[in-house]
N, C-alpha and C positions, 0 to 999 in steps of 0.2 A: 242645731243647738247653739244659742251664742253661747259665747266664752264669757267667764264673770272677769270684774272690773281686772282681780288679783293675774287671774291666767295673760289676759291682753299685758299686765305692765310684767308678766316673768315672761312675756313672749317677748314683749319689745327689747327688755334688756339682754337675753340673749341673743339675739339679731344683732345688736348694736356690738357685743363686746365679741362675738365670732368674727362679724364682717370687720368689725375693723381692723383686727389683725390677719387676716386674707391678704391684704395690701401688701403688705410682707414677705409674705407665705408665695405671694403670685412672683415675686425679684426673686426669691429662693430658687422656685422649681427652676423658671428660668435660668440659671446656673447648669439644668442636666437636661431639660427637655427647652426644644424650640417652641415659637408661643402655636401655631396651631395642631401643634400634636400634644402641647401641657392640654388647650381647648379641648379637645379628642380625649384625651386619656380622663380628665378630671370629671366630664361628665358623662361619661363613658360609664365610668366605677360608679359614681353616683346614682344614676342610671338603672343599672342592674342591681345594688343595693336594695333600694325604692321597690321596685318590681319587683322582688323578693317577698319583702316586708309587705306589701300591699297583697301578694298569694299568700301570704303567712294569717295577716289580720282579714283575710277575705273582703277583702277593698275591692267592689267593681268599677275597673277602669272606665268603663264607660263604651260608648260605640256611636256609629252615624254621624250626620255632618256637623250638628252642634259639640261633637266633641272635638272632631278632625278641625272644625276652626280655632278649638281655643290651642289642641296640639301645634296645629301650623305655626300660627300668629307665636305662642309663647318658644318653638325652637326657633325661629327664622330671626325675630327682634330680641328675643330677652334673651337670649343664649347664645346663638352663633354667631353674628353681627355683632352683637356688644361686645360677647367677650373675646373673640378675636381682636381687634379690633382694640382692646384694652389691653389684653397679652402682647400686642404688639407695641404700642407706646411706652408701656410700660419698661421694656428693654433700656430705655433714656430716659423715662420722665419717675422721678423719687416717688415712693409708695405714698410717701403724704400729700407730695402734692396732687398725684393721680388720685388720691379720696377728695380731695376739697374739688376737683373739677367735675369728680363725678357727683356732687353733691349738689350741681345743675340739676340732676332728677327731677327731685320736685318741683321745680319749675317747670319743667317739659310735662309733667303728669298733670300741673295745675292748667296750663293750657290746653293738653287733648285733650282732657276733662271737659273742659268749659266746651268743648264742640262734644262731644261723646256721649260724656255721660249728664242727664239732664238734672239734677240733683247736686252736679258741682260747676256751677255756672261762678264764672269770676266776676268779683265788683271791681268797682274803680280801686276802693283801696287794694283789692288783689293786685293787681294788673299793676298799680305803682309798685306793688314789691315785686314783682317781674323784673320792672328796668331796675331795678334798684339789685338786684338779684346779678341780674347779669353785666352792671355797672362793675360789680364784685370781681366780676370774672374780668373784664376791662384792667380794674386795678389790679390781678395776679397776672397780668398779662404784659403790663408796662413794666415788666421786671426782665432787664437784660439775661435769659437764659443763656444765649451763647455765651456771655463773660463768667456767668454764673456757676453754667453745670455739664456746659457742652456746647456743639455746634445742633447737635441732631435736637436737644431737648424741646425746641419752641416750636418746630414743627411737629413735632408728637405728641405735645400737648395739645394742641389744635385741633388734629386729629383724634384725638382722647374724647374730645367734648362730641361725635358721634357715638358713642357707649351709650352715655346718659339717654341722650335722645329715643336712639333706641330700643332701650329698656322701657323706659317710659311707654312709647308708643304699644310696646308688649303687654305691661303690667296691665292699660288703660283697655284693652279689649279683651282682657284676660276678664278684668273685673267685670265688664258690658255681657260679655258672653258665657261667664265662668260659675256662675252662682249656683248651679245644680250639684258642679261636680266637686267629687271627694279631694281634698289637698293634694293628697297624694296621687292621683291619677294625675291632676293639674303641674304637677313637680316632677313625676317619675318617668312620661312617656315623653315628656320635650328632652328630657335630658339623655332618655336613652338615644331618641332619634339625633340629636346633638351630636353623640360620640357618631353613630352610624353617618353623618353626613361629613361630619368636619375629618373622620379619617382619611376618605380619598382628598379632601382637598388637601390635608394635612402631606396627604404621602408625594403630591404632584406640588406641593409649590416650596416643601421643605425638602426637597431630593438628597440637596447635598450637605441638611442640617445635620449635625452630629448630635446622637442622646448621649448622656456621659450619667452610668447608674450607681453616684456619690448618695452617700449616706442624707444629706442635709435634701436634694431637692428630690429625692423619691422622697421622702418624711414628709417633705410640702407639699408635695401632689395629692399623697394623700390623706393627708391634714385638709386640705380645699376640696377632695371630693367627697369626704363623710361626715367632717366636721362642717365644713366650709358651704358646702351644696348642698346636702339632702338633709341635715339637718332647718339649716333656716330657711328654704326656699320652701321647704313643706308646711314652716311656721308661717312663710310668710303670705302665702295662698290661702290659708286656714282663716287667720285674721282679715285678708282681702274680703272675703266674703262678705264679711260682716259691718268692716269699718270704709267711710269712703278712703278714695286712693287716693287721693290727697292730705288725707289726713292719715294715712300709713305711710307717706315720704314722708312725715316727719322726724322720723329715724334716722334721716342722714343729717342732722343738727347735730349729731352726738358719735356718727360713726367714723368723719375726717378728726374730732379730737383724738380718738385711740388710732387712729391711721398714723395722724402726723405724730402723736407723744412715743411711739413705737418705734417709726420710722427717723425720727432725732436720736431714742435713747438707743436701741438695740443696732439698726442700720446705718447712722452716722451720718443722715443726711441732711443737708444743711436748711432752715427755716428764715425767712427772712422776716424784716419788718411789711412788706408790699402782700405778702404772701399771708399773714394776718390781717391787714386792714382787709384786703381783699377778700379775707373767708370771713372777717365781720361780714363783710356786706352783704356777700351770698347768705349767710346764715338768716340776716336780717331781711332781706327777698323773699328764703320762702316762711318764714315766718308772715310776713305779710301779706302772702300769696295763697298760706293755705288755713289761716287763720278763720276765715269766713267757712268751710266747712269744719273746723273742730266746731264750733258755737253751733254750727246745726245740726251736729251728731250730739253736742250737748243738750241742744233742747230738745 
């Protein structure tokens, strides 16, 4: 059944205004849990949540290879790889800035797309807001972080920009292969298998991490596994279906503003001017990148 015009924009705004306060919520936990055992625990809960709800609402998960590839693909890139990976930068790099880098997505989505999926081939003008996109990312880059925010921040930032990628590469075979299954199958078993794989890495490479179980980062933990996770990842699979994936990145146009306005007012972290020109310019990349599939989902 598609969703009417009203459901897609009460879905997109809640996507936008959960995730962007994640960013936050992700600096918090890290205060009591290390980042691959927050990874572990967050969707761990989420996880089991889902798979509850889904035997609750008599949701068939599904079975055979066409499921087991969209399960694989969606824990391996969009879960475990990304967000480790993102848990761990995030240690150094401010929750706003970590949104505006990960707002590379849709770029990364417009290009697997254009090899992938046959429906969202890039034009010239796409592909100019590519470089122009990631011109963006150039200008938040030419910002002395060591003077700025630390010695470790510019490295981690760098390393940040594998998340995106990541994900992307999940979302876009998710969508290729994913169109049979129920959202919630699509959201509930990556995330349980997430928790089930990231614990032992969690337990063998955070040995001598300390968990410290303060009021503020259990709240965040699990604030990001029920608010944070199985809420919009199940909204966000439901609308894959239907809309292309390039034209469902365009929710991160609107999710580094509540990242960074959050991460200035509540977390006190600092914004600069480079750090704006520079999320112009990504904004304006994947506007121009995925602009050619909204007009064809319009027509």
């Amino acid at each position: 059944m598609v969703p009417s015009r009203a459901v897609v924009w009460a879905s997109l705004t809640a996507m936008v205004l959960i995730w962007g306060t994640t960013w936050a919520a992700i600096r918090i936990s890290l205060q009591g849990f290390p980042p691959l055992t927050g990874v572990a625990l967050r969707f761990a809960i989420a996880g089991v949540v889902l798979l509850v709800l889904a035997r609750v609402f008599g949701v068939r998960l599904g079975g055979g290879w066409s499921a087991w590839k969209v399960w694989i693909v969606n824990t391996l890139f969009t879960f475990c790889l990304a967000y480790s990976v993102l848990y761990w930068a995030e240690q150094w790099v401010p929750s706003g800035l970590s949104a505006v880098l990960f707002a590379t997505y849709p770029l990364w989505v417009a290009l697997l797309a254009h090899f992938v999926l046959p429906g969202e081939r890039l034009t010239r003008a796409a592909s100019l807001g590519v470089l122009v996109g990631f011109a963006g990312v150039a200008v938040i880059f030419s910002e002395d972080f060591g003077k700025l925010l630390g010695p470790h921040v510019a490295f981690a930032a760098v390393v940040l920009l594998v998340a995106p990628m990541s994900a992307a590469a999940g979302n876009v075979w998710v969508k290729k292969w994913g169109g049979g299954m129920h959202p919630l199958s699509t959201a509930a078993v990556p995330m349980a298998l997430t928790g089930l794989l990231m614990a032992p890495v969690a337990w063998l490479g955070e040995a001598g991490g300390q968990i410290h179980l303060a009021t503020a980062p259990v709240l965040a933990l699990l604030y990001l596994a029920l608010i944070g996770s199985a809420v919009p990842f199940t909204l966000f699979f439901s609308l894959l279906k239907h809309l292309p994936a390039t034209q469902l990145s365009l929710i991160n146009y609107a999710v580094p503003v509540v990242a960074v306005f959050i991460g200035a007012v509540f977390m006190k972290e600092p914004v600069t001017l480079r750090e704006v020109a520079g999320t112009a310019l990504v904004v304006a990349g994947v506007w121009a990148a995925t602009r050619t599939a909204s007009r064809q989902e319009a027509g």
